[in-house]
N, C-alpha and C positions, 0 to 999 in steps of 0.2 A: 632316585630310588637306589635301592643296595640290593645284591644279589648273592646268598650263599647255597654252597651245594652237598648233596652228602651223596656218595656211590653207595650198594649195593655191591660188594666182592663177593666172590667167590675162594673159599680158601679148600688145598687140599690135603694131604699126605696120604706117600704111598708105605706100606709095609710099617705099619707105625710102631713104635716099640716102647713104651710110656714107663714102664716097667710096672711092678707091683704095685699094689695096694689094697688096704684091709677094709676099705669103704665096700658096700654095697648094691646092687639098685632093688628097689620094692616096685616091682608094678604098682598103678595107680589101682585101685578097686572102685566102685561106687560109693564105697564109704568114707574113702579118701580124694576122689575127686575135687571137692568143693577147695578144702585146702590147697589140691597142689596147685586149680588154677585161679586161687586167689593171690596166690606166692607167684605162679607163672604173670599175672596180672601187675602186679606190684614190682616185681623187677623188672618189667620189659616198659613199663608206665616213661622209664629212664632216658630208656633207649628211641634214637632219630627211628622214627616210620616204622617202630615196633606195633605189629598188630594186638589189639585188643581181644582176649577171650573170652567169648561168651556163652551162654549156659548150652544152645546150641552147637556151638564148637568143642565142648566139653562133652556133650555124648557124644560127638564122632571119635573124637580122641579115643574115649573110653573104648567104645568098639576097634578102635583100631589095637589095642593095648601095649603101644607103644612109648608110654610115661609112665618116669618112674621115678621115684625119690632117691637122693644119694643118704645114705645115712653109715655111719660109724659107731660101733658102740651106742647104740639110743641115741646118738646127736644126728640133729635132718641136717646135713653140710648143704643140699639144694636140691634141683630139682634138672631133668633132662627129660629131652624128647627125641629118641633119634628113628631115622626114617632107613631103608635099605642101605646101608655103608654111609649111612649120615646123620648129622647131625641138627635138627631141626630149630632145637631150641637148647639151651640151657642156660643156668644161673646159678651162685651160689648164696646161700641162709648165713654163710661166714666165711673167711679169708681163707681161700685155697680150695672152697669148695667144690668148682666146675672143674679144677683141674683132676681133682680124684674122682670125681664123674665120670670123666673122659678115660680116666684108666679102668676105671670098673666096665665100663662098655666094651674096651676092648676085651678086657680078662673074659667076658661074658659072651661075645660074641667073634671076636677074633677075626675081623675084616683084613683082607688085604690093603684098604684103600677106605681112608675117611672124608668126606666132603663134606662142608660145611656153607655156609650164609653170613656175616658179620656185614652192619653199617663201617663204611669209613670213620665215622664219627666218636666210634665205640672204641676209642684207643685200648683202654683197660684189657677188652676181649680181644684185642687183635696181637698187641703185646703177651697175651696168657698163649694164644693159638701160635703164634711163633716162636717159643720158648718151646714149646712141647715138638716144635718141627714142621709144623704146616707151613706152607709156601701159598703166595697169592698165585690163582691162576686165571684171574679174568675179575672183570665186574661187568656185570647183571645188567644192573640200570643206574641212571643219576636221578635225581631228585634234586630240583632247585625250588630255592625259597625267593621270593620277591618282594621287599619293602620300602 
């Protein structure tokens, strides 16, 4: 049998400083739910041990009103979720999307300190999260597979 494994990190930064950008976020509505988390569903489908959103996760979310769409000029660049100085979820609809996500949340909200969640497995996002300044600070859990 063969054994591979995938961690759960933790990534952080303190005093982030991302700089500008003209991207937006839209809270999620009721009437916009459906799409963002068919979009939340369809990018994370990718992703090692990404959870599945379902219609009942979708009215918690709603009530919580903490997703939102990133958009520019009428284009949806992706989609984000962030939680008190964190970052829950996101993804981007086109190349460069999450990173103007992450700058609009700051411009929006201006935390001293962002914490985030990434698979090891998820190069693409951890490469994105280290260029913008995040540092690993721990992992979470492992996950092994056995076959």
């Amino acid at each position: 049998w063969m054994q591979s494994w995938m961690q759960l990190l933790q990534m952080q930064i303190e005093t982030p400083n991302f700089g500008k950008t003209t991207a937006s976020l839209c809270r999620v509505t009721e009437d916009t739910l459906n799409h963002w988390v068919e979009i939340y569903n369809q990018k994370m489908r990718k992703v090692d041990n990404a959870s599945y959103m379902t219609q009942n996760d979708a009215k918690k979310i709603l009530s919580q009103g903490n997703c939102y769409f990133i958009n520019r000029e009428g284009e949806r660049l992706g989609i984000i979720m962030a939680g008190d100085q964190s970052i829950q979820a996101v993804a981007s609809c086109v190349p460069g999307g999450a990173a103007e996500g992450i700058r609009a949340l700051m411009q929006k909200f201006q935390w001293n300190r962002i914490t985030l969640e990434v698979a090891s497995t998820n190069h693409k996002a951890i490469t994105l999260y280290k260029s913008l300044g995040f540092a690993e600070i721990g992992v979470i859990s492992t996950w092994y597979k056995i076959y």
